[in-house]
Every structure is written in structure tokens, then in C-alpha cells.
KEKE-3310 file (N, C-alpha, C; in steps of 0.2 Angstrom, whole numbers, plus 5000, padded with zeros to 4 digits):
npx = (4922:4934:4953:4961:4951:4943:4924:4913:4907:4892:4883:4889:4896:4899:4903:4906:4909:4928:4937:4951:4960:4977:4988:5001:5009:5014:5024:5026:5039:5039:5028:5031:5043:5035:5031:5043:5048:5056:5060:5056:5045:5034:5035:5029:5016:5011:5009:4998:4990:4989:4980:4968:4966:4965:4952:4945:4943:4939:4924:4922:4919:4930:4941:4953:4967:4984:4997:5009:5024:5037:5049:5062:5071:5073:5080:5090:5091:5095:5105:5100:5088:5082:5083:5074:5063:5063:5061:5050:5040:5044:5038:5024:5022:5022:5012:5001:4994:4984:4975:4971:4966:4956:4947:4946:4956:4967:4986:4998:5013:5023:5038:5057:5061:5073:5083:5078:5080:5085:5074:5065:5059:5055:5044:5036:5034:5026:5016:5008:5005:4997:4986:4981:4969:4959:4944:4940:4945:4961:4976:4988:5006:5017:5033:5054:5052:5050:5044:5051:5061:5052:5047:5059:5062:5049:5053:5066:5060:5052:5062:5071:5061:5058:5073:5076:5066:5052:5043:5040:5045:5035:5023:5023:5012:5003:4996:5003:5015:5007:5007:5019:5020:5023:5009:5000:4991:4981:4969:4972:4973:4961:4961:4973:4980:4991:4995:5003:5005:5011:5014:5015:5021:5033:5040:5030:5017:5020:5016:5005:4994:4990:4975:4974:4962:4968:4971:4977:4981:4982:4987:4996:5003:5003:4991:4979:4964:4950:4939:4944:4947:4933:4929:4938:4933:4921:4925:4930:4921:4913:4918:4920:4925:4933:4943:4953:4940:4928:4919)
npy = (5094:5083:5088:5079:5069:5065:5067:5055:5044:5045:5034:5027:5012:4995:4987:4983:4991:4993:4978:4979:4991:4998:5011:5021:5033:5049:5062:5071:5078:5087:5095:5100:5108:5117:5125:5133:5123:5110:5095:5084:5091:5089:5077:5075:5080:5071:5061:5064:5064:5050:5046:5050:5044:5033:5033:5040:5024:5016:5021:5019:5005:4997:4982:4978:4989:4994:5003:5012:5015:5016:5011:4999:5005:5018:5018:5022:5036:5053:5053:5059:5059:5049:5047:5053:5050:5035:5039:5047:5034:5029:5036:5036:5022:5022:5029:5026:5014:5012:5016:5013:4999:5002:5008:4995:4988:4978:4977:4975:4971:4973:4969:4971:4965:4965:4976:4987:4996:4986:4991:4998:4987:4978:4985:4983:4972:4970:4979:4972:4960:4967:4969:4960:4951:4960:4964:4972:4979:4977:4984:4986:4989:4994:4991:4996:4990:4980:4975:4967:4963:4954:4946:4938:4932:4923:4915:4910:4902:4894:4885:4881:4872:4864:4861:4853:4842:4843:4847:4846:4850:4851:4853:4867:4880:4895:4894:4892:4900:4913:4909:4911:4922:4940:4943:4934:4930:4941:4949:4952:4969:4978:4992:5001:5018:5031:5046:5062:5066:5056:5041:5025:5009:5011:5001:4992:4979:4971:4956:4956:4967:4963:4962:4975:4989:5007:5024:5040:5054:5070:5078:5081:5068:5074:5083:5074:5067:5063:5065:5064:5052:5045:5052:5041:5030:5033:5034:5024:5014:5017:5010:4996:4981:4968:4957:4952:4946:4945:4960)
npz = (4965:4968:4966:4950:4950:4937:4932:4931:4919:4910:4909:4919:4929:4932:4944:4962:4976:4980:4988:4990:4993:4986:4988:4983:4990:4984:4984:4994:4996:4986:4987:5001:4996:4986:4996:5002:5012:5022:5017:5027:5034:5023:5024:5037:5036:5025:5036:5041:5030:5029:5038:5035:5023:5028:5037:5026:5018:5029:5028:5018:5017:5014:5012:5015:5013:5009:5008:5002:5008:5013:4999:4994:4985:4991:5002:4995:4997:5002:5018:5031:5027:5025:5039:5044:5040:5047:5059:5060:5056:5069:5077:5074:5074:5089:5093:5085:5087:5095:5092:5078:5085:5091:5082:5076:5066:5059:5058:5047:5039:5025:5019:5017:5031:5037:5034:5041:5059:5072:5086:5077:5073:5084:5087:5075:5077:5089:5088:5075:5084:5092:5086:5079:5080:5074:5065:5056:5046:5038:5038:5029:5025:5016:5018:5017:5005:4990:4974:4966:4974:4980:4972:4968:4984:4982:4972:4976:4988:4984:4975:4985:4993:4982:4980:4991:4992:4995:4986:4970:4952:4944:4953:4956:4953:4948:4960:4970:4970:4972:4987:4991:4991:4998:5001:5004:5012:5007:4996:4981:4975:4971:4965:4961:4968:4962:4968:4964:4951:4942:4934:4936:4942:4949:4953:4964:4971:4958:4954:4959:4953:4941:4937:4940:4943:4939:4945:4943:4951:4951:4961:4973:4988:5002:5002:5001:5004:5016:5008:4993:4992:4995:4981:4974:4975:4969:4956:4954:4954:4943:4932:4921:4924:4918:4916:4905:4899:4888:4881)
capx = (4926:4942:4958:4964:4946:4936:4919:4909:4904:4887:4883:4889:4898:4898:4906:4906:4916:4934:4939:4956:4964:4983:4989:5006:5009:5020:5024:5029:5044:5037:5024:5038:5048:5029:5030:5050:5047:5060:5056:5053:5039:5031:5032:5023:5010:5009:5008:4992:4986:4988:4974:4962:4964:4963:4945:4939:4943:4934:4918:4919:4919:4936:4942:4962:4973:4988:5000:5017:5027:5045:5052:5067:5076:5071:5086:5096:5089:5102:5106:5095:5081:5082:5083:5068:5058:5065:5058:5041:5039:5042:5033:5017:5019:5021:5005:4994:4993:4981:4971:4971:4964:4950:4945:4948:4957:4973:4992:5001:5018:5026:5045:5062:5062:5082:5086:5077:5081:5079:5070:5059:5056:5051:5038:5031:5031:5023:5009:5007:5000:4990:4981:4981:4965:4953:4943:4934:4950:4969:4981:4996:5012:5024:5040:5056:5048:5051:5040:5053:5062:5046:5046:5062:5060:5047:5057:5070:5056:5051:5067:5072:5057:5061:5081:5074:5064:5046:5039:5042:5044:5026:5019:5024:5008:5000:4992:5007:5017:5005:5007:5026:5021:5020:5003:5000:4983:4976:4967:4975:4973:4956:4960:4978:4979:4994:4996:5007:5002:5015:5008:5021:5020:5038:5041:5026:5014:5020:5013:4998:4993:4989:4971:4970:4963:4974:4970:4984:4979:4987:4986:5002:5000:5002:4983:4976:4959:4944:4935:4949:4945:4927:4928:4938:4927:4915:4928:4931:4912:4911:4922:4920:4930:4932:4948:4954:4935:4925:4917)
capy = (5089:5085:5087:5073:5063:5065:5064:5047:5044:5046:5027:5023:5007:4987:4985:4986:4994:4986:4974:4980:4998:5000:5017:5024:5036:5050:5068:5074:5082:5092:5097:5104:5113:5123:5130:5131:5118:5106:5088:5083:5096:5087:5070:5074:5080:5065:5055:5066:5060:5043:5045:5053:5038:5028:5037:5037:5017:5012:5023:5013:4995:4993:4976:4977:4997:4993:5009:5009:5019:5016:5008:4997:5012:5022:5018:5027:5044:5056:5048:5064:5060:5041:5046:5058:5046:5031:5043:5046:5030:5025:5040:5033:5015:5022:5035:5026:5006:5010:5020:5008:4994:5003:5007:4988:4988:4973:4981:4972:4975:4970:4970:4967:4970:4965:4982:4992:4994:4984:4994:4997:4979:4977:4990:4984:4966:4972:4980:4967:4955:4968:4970:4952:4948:4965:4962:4980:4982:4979:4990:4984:4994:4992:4997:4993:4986:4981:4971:4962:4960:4951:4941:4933:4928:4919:4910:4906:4900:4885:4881:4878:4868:4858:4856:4846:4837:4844:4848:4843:4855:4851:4856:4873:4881:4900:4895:4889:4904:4914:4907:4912:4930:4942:4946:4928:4931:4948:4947:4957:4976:4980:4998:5007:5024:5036:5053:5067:5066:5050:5037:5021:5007:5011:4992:4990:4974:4969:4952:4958:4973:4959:4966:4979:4999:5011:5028:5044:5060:5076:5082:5080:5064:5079:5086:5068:5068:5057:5068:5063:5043:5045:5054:5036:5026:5034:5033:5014:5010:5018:5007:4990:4977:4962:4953:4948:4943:4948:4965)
capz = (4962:4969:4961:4949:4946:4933:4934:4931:4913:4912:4907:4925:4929:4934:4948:4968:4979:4981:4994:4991:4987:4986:4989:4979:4990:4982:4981:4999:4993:4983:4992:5004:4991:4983:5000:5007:5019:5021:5015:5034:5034:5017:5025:5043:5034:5023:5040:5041:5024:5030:5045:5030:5019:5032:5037:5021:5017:5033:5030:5010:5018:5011:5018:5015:5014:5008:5008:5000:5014:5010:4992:4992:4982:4996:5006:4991:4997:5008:5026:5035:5025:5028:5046:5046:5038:5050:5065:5059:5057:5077:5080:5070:5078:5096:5093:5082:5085:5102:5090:5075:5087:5093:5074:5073:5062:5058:5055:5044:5039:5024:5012:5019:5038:5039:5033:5049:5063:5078:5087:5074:5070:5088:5087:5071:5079:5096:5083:5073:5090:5095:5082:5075:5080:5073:5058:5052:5039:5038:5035:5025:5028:5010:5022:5014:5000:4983:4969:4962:4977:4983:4968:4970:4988:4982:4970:4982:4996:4981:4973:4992:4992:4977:4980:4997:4989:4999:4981:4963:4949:4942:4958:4953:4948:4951:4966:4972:4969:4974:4992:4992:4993:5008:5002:5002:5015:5005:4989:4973:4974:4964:4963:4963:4965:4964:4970:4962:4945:4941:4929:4936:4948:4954:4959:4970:4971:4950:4953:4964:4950:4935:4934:4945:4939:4938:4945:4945:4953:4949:4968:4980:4994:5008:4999:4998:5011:5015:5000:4990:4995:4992:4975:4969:4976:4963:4949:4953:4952:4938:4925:4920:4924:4913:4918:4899:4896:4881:4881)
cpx = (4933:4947:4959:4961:4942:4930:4916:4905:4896:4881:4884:4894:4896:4897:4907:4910:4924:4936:4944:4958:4973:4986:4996:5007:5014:5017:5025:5035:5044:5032:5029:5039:5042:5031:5038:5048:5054:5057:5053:5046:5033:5029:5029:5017:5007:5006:4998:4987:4984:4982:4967:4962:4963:4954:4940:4939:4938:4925:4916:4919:4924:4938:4952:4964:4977:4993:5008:5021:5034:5048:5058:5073:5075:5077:5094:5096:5094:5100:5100:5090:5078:5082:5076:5065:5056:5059:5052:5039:5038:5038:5025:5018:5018:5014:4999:4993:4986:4972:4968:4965:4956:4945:4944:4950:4965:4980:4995:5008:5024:5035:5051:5065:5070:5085:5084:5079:5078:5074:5063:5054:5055:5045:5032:5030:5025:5015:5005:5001:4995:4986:4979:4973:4957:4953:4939:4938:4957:4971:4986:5001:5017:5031:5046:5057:5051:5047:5044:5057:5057:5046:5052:5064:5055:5049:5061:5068:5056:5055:5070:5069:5058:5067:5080:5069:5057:5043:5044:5041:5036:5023:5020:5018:5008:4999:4998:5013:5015:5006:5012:5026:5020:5013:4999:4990:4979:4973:4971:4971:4967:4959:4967:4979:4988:4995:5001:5007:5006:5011:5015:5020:5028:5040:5037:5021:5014:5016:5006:4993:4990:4983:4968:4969:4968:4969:4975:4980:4985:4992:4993:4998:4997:4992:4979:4971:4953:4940:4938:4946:4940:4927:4931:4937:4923:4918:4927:4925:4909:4913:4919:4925:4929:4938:4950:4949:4932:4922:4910)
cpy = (5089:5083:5082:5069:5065:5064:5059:5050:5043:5036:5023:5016:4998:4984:4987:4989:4990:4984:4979:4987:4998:5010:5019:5032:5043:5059:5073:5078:5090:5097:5103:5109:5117:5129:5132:5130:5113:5100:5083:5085:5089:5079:5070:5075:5076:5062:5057:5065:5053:5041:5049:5048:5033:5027:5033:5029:5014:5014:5022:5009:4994:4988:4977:4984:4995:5001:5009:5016:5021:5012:5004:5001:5018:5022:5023:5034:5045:5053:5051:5061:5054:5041:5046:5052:5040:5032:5045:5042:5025:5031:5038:5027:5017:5027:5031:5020:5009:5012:5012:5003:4997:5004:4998:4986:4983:4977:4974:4973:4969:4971:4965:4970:4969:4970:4989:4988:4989:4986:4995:4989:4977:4981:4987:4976:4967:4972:4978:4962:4958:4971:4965:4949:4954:4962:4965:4979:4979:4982:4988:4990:4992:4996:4992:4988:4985:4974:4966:4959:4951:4944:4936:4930:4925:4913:4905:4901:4892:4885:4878:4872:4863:4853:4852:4842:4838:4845:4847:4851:4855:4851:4865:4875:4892:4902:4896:4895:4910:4913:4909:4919:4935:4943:4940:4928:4937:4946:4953:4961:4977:4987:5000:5012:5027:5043:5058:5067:5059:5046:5032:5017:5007:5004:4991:4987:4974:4962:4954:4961:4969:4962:4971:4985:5001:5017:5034:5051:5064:5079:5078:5074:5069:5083:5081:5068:5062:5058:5062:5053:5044:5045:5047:5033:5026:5031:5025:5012:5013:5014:5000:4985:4968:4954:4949:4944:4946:4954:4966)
cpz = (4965:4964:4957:4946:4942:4936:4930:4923:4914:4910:4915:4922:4931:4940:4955:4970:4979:4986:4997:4987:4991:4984:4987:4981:4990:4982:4988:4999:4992:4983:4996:5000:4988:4989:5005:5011:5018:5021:5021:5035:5029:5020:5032:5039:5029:5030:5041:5038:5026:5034:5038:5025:5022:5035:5032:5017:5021:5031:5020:5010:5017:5017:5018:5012:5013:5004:5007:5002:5013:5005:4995:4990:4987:5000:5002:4994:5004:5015:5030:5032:5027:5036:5051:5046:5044:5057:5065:5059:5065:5079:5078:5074:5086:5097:5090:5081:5092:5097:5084:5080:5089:5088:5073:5066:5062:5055:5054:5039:5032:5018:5017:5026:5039:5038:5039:5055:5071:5084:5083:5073:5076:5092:5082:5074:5084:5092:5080:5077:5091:5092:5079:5073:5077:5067:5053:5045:5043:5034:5033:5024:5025:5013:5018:5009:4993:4979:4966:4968:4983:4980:4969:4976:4987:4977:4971:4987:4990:4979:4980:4994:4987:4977:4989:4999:4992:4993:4975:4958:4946:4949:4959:4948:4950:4958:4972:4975:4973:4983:4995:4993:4999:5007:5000:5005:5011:4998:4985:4977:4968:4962:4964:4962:4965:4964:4965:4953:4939:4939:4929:4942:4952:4957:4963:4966:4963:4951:4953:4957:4944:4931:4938:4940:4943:4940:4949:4945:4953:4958:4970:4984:4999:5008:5001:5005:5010:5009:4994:4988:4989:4985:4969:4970:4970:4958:4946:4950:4947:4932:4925:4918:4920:4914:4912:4896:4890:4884:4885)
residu = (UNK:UNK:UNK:UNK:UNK:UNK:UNK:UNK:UNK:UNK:UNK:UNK:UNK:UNK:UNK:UNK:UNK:UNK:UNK:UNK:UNK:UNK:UNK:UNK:UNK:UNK:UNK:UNK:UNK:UNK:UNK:UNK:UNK:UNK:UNK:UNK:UNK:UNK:UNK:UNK:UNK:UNK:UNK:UNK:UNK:UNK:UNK:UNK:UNK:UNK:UNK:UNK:UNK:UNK:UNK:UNK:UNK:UNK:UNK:UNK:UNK:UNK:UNK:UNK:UNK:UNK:UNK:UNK:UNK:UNK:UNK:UNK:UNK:UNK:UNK:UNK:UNK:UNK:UNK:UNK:UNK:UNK:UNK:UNK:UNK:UNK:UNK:UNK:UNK:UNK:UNK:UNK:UNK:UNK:UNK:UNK:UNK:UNK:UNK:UNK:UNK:UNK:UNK:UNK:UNK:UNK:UNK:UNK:UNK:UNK:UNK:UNK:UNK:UNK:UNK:UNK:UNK:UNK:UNK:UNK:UNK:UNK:UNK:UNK:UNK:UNK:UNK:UNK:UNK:UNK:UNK:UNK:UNK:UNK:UNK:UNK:UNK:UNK:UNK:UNK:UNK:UNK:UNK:UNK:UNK:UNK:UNK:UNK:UNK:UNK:UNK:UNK:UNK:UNK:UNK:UNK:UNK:UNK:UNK:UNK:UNK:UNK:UNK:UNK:UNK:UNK:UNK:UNK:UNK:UNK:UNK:UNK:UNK:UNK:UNK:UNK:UNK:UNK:UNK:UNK:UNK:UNK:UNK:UNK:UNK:UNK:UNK:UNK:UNK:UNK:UNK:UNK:UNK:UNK:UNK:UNK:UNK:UNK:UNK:UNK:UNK:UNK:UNK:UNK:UNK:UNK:UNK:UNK:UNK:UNK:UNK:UNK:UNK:UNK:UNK:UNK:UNK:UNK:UNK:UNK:UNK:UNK:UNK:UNK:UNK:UNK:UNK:UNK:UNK:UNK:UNK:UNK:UNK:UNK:UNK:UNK:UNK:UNK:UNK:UNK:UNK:UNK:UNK:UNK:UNK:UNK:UNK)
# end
């Protein structure tokens, strides 16, 4: 049994695998500091976790990964760490888009790219094209990200739309809203896990999360393996989902 999941009530559950899992991944750090490493140490071996959740999504049909990489408050952390991270990042795009395609798998990249550099931002474009066209899975890539900042870009995008007269405020619906977001093509998040024993979405996907499960592992992200996957796989298909319907 891996760390973190229970095992399956014995009653079983409803529901199939999920389209969609969102990954909160957290605890690189501290990982590090268990073993004097320095926090550089904790995040390469995250990047390692990344290719083992990647594994185990494909060989559970998952149709959309969505992987929350760097926060928005993420820029707060000291300069060097923001550098490191910065530099794993181009070393991930330049090592692992060839790989990706051949998995066929779609990279998709979203928050507020005007705070990276340009370099990067012509890396993550580059990756983007050449992947455009795979249809096994995408991978969503939450880089300088934030939930609320999400939100009020799309606010901005229809009151724009309103004050020049392309939409009326009674064409303000859900759907509509919905369309204004970066995760405008993905379907909501069935299943969000988080890593390091934290119980919070940290400003990631609030719209998105409406009805999504919730599941918090004890385990550091640096531990997190395709086992790992699998075992929430089970969990997920064990519960029953209702979406504010009767019992």
C-alpha cells in the first residue's frame, strides 16, 4: 500500500477513471532538508517525480495532467531559488518535449507567461507547436500561476467585451465565463491530489475544482511514483460522486 492512501472501502465505488487529474505538487523542500540537500537537490528529484506521474496517467487512460509547477507566490521565494527552478525548467523543455511527442502526448502551458523569461517563453512556445497535434494525453504545465489571478483575467477579457459593445451583460452566463479561462479547452479536474501531507488548494484551479475529489498524501512530491498514481486511481474509483445530487 503506498504512503498516504487508504485502502478502498469494501462496498467499492460509482465511478470511472478520471479524464482529468490535477497534481499539487508540493514538498520538494523538505524533502531536501530530511536528508541535508539543498532545495535544488529536492526539486531535480521532483522533476523525476514528474516522468513517474506522467507514466502512471498514461497507463490509466488519463486524458488531460494538469501539474501545478510554479504558483504566482512562487516568485516571492529567495532570487537563487527562483533561478534554480527557472533552470530546471529550460532544462525540462530542452530534454523532454522530443520525448513527450513520441509518448504522444500535447504540452500545454498555462498562468502568466509575462513574468518569464524570454527565452523561456520561446521554448515553451516552440513545445507547444510541436506537440499541438498529439492526442494520447495532455500535459498542462500551471507555470507562474495563480487561481485568482486566472479569475480576474477573465473578468477583464468580458468587461472588455461589454465596454465595446461585442456582448451585452445578460450574455454573461457560466458557459460564457467559462470560455474566458486558460483552461477553456480541458474539462474540470475530476480528481485533485496533493502531495506532503497539506490539506489546501493554495490558489490552484478555484473555479476549475467546483466538484472535483480531493486527495492529500502524506508522502513528499520527490517519493510520488507511478505506484503512487495507480494506488489513486483505486481510491478515486472507489467513492461516489454526486455533483450536489441526492444520495
Amino acid at each position: 500500500m503506498t504512503a498516504g492512501i487508504q485502502p478502498l472501502s469494501e462496498n467499492g465505488g460509482d465511478v470511472s477513471a478520471p479524464r482529468h487529474v490535477a497534481i499539487i505538487m508540493d514538498g520538494n523542500g523538505r524533502w531536501a532538508a530530511k536528508r541535508r540537500l539543498p532545495r535544488s537537490a529536492g526539486h531535480r528529484r521532483g522533476a523525476e517525480a514528474v516522468r513517474e506521474a506522467i507514466s502512471g496517467a498514461l497507463k490509466a487512460g488519463v486524458e488531460y495532467l494538469t501539474l501545478y509547477a510554479f504558483s504566482s507566490e512562487n516568485w516571492n521565494r529567495p532570487q537563487e531559488e527562483v533561478t534554480d527552478l527557472m533552470g530546471l525548467l529550460k532544462l525540462y523543455l530542452s530534454r523532454e518535449v522530443k520525448s513527450l511527442s513520441k509518448q504522444g502526448i500535447r504540452l500545454k502551458v498555462i498562468g502568466r507567461r509575462k513574468r518569464l523569461s524570454e527565452d523561456i517563453n520561446e521554448m515553451i512556445e516552440r513545445a507547444e507547436t510541436q506537440t499541438r497535434d498529439n492526442k494520447r494525453m495532455t500535459l498542462v504545465i500551471a507555470l507562474s500561476y495563480g487561481g485568482r489571478d486566472e479569475i480576474l483575467d477573465a473578468v477583464r477579457s468580458i468587461a472588455a467585451d461589454v465596454a465595446d459593445g461585442r456582448m451585452s451583460i445578460d450574455d454573461i452566463d457560466e458557459a460564457r465565463f467559462q470560455n474566458s479561462l486558460a483552461t477553456h479547452d480541458l474539462p474540470d479536474p475530476d480528481l485533485i491530489i496533493r502531495t506532503s501531507g497539506e490539506q489546501r488548494l493554495s490558489n490552484f484551479l478555484l473555479w476549475q475544482a467546483a466538484y472535483s475529489e480531493f486527495l492529500f498524501l502524506d508522502l513528499l512530491w520527490p517519493d510520488f511514483t507511478e505506484e503512487t498514481f495507480a494506488s489513486a486511481m483505486e481510491e478515486y474509483q472507489g467513492r461516489h460522486r454526486r455533483f450536489g445530487g441526492r444520495p
